[in-house]
C-alpha positions as a printed NumPy array, in Angstrom:
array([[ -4.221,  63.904,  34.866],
       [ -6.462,  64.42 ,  38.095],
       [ -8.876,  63.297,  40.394],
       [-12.016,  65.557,  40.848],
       [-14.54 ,  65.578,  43.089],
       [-17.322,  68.176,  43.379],
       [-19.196,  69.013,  47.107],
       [-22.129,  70.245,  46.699],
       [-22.861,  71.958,  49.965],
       [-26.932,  72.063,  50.866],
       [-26.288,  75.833,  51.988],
       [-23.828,  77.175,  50.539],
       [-21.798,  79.674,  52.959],
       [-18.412,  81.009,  51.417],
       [-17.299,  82.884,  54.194],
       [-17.931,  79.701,  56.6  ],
       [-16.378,  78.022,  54.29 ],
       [-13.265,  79.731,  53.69 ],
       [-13.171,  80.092,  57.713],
       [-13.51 ,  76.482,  57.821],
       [-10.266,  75.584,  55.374],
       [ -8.124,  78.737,  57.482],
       [ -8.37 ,  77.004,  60.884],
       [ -6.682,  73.596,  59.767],
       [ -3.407,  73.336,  59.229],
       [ -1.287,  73.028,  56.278],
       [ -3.647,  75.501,  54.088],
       [ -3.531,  78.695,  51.943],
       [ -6.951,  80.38 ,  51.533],
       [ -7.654,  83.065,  49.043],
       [-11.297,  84.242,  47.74 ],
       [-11.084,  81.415,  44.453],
       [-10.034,  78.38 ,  46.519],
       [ -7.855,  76.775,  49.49 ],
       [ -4.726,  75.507,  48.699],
       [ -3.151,  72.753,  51.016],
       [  0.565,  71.66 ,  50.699],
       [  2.27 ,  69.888,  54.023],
       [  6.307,  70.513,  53.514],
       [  6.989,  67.254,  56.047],
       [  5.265,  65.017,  53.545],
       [  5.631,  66.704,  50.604],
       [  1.417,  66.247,  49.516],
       [ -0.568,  68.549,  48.224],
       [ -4.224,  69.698,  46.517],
       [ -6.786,  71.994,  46.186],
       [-10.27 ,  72.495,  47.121],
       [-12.068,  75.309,  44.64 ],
       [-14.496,  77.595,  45.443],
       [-17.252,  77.47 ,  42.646],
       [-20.224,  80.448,  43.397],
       [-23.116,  79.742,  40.922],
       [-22.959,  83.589,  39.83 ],
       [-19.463,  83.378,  38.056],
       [-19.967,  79.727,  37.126],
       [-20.265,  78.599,  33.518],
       [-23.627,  77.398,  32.146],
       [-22.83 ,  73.401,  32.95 ],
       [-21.686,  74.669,  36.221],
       [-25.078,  76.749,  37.444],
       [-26.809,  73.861,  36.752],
       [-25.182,  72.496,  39.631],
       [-25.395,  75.214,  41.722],
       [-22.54 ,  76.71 ,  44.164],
       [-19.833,  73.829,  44.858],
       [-16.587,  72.941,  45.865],
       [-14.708,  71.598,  43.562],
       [-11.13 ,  69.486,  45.098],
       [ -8.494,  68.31 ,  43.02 ],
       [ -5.508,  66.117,  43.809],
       [ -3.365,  65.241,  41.119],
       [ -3.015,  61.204,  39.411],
       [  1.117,  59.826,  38.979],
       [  1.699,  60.177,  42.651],
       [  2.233,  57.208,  45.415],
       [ -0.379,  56.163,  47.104],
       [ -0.264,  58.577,  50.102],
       [ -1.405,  61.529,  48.594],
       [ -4.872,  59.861,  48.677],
       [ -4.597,  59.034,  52.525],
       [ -3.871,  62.327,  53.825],
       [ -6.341,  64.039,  51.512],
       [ -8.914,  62.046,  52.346],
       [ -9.865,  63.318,  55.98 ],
       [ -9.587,  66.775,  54.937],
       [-12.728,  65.89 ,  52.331],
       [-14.134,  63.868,  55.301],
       [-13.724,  66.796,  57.758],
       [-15.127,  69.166,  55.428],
       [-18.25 ,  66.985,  54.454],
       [-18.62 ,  66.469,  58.46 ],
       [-18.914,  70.353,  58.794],
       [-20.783,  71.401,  55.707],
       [-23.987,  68.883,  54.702],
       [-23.117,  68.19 ,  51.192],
       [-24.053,  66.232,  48.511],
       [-21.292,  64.89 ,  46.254],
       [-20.298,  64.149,  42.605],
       [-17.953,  61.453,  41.851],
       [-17.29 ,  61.358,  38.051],
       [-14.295,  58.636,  38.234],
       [-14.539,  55.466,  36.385],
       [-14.438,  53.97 ,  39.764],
       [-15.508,  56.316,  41.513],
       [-18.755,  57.012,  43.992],
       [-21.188,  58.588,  41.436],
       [-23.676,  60.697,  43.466],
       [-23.042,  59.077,  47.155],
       [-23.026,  58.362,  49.436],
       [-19.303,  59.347,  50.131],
       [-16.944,  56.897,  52.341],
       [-13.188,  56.535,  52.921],
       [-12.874,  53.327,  51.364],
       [-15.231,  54.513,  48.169],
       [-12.791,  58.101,  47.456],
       [ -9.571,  55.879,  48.048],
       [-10.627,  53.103,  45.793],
       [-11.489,  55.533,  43.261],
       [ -7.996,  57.148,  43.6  ],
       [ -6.143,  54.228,  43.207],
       [ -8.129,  53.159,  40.276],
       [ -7.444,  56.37 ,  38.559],
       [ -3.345,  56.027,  39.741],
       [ -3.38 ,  53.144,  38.115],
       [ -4.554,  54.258,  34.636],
       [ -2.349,  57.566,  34.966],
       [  0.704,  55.375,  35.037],
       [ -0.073,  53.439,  32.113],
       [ -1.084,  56.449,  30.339],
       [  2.264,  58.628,  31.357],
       [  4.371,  55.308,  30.065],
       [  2.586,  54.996,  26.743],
       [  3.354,  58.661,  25.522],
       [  6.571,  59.329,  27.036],
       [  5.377,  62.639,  29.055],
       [  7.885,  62.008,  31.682],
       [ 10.623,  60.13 ,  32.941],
       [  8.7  ,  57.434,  35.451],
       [  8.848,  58.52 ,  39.142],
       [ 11.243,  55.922,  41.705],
       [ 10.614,  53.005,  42.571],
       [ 10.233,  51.835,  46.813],
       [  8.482,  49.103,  49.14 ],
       [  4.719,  50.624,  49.097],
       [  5.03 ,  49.822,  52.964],
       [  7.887,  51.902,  53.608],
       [  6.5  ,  54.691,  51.479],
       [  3.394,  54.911,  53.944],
       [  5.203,  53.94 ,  56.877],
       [  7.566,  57.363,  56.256],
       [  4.752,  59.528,  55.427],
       [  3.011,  58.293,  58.72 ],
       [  6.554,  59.464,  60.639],
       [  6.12 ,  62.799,  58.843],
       [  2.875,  63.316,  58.587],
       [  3.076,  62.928,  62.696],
       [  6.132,  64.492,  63.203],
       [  5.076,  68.179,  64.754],
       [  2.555,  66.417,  67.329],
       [  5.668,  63.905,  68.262],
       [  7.865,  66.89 ,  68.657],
       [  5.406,  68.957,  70.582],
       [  5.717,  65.492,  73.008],
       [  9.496,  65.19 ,  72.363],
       [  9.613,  69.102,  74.002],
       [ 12.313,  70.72 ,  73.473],
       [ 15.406,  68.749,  74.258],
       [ 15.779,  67.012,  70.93 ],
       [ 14.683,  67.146,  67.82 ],
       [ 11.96 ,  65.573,  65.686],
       [ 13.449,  65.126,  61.937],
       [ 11.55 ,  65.142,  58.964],
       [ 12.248,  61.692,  56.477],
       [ 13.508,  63.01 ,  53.573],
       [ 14.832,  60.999,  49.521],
       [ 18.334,  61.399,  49.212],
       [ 20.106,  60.561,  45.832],
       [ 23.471,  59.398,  46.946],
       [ 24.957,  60.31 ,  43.563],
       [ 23.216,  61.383,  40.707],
       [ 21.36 ,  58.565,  38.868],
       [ 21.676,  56.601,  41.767],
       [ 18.186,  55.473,  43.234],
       [ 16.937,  57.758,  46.204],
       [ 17.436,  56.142,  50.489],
       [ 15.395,  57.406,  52.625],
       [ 17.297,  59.493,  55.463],
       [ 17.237,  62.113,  58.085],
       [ 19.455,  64.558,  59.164],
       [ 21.537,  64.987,  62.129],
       [ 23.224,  68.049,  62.778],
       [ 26.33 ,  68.281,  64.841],
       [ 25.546,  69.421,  68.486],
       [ 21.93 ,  69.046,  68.291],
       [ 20.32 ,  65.894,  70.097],
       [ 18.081,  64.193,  67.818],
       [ 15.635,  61.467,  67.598],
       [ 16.614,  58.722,  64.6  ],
       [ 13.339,  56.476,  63.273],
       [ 16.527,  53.412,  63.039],
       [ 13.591,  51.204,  61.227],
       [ 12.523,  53.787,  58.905],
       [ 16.354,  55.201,  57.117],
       [ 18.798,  53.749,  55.753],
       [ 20.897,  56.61 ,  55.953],
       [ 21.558,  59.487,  58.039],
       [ 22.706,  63.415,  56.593],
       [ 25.387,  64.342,  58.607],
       [ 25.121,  68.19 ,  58.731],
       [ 27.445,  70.782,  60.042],
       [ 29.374,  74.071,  60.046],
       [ 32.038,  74.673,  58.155],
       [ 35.589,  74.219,  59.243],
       [ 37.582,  76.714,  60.172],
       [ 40.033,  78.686,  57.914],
       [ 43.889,  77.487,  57.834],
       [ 46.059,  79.874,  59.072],
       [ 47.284,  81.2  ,  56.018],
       [ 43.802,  82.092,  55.089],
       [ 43.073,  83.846,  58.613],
       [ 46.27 ,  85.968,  57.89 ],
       [ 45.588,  86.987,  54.49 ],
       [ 48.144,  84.645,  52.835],
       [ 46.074,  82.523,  50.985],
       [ 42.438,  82.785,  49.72 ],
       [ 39.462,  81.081,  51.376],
       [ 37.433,  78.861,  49.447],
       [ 34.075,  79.497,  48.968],
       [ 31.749,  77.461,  51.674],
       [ 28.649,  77.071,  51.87 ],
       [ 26.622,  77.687,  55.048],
       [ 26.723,  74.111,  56.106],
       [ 28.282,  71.144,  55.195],
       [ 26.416,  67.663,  54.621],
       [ 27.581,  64.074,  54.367],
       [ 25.564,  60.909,  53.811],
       [ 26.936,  57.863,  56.244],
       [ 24.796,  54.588,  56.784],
       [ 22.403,  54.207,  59.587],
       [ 24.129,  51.209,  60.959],
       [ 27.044,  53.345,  60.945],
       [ 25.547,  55.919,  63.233],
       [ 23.002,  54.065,  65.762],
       [ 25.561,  51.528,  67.302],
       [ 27.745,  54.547,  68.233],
       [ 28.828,  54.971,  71.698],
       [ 26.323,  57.417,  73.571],
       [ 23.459,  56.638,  71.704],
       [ 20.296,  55.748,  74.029],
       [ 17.307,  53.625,  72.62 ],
       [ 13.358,  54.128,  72.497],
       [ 10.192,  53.674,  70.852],
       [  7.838,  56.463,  69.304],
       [  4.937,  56.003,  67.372],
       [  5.878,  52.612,  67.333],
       [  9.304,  53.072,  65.829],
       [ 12.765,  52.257,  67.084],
       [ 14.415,  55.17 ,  67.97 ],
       [ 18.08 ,  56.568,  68.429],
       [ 18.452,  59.398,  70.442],
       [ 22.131,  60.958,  69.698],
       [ 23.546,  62.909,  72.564],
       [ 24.635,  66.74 ,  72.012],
       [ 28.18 ,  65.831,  72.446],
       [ 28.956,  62.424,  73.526],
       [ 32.283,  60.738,  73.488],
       [ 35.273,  60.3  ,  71.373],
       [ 33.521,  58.134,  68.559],
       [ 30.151,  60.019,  68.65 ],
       [ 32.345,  63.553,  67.687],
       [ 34.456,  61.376,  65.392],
       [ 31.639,  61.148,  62.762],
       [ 31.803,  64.864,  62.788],
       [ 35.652,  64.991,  61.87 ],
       [ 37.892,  65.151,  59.757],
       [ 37.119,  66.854,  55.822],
       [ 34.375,  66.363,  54.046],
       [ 34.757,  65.708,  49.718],
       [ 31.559,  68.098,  48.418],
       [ 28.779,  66.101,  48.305],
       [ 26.735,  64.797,  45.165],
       [ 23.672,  63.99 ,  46.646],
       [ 20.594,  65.665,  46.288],
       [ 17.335,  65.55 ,  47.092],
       [ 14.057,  64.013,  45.69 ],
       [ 10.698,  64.961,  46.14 ],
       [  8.472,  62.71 ,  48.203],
       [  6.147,  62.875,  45.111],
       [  8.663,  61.197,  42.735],
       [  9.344,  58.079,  44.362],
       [  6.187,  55.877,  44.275],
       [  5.242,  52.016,  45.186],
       [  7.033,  49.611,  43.095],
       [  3.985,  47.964,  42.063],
       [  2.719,  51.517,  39.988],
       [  5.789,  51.34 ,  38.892],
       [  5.756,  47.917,  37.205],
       [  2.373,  49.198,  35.764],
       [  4.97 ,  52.   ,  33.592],
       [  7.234,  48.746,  32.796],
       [  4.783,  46.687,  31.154],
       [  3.049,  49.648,  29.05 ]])
């Protein structure tokens, strides 16, 4: 299930178009249609290119279009960050629009409010609908607020880096499963020996990441077989754990609380490094599958 939305352009320029979709960021442009997908926040969607002269009968009726699609059964931020990429485009191209949602806008005049409504309308109904016939297992559940307030983190996190400069590092919010069937914490990662900026109000967890160990000496000498490592090693601690460390300075971004680790630090900052690590069982979850607990009820009660 989807959300569609046809632009209608009043001249209809393909190469201006396509130009238009290759100079933002976060996009894939080939001759049928631009494909956006941000890896920080995990959303994604599409924006066709419909010329008149390969169209379908139906289709020539309306004449050259773009036709965007965002899928339905995903939280609520997928609609925020698509929505000023339609806004952006309709800004730059004249365009007359086609809302066919239950909800939706009809024929116009577009706003914000009128395509996020719409989208939230539709959610709704695609979580009932996924619940009544069983087509998947239902997506996790999280505070709606702390959904959007991580996907605002991430969704800013390049331009905060580019202001961070150089000298530490920006992470990206990611799901973490701590075992499997357990639900999903939010976290970021910390590597060992890089200085790096913790959102303290936005995890609950940090991903301790780092080389691994060195052989034993029987292994270095050929005495005794080395295990099979992988290229890093990652543990999941508590934020409360990490932040209150010695050698930990405080700030504000983006209005977030902020830990900045230090690239060494003392004693108890390189103790949380230490020591051997059991292999982990956590994975990760897509940003996509964990959604506000309120669609989630909507799943419950069908």
């Amino acid at each position: 299930m989807s959300y569609d939305l046809l632009i209608i352009p009043k001249a209809y320029d393909a190469n201006a178009i396509r130009e238009h979709f290759a100079s933002r960021r976060c996009y894939e442009v080939s001759e049928s249609q631009a494909g956006y997908g941000n890896d920080d926040t995990g959303v994604y969607f599409t924006f066709g290119f419909e010329d008149d002269r390969d169209a379908s009968e139906d289709e020539q009726r309306i004449g050259s279009h773009i036709a965007f699609n965002i899928n339905f059964y995903r939280p609520h931020i997928f609609a925020l960050e698509a929505e000023p990429e339609i806004a952006a485009f309709l800004a730059r191209f004249e365009s007359a629009i086609v809302d066919p949602q239950n909800e939706g806008m009809g024929s116009g005049p577009y706003s914000r409010d009128g395509f996020v409504r719409g989208w939230n309308a539709g959610n709704r109904v695609a979580f009932k609908v996924m619940a009544e016939h069983g087509k998947s297992a239902p997506p996790w559940p999280a505070d709606p607020a702390l959904i959007e307030a991580i996907w605002k983190w991430n969704y800013g996190r390049k331009d905060l880096q580019k202001l961070a400069g150089e000298d530490v590092f920006v992470p990206r919010i990611s799901w973490f499963q701590p075992e499997d069937g357990a639900a999903p914490v939010p976290a970021c990662t910390w590597t060992e020996h890089v200085p790096t900026m913790i959102p303290e109000n936005l995890v609950s967890h940090v991903a301790l990441v780092r080389q691994p160990r060195r052989r034993s000496l029987l292994q270095s000498i050929g005495l005794a077989k080395p295990p099979v490592k992988p290229e890093f090693e990652i543990k999941l601690v508590g934020v409360k754990g990490v932040v209150h460390l010695v050698g930990m300075d405080r700030g504000d971004a983006h209005g977030n609380s902020v830990v900045y680790t230090p690239f060494e630090g003392p004693p108890a900052t390189r103790e949380v490094f230490s020591g051997d690590w059991p292999e982990p069982e956590i994975r990760m979850v897509a940003a996509e599958h964990v959604c506000g607990a309120d669609l989630i009820a909507l799943t419950e009660k069908s």
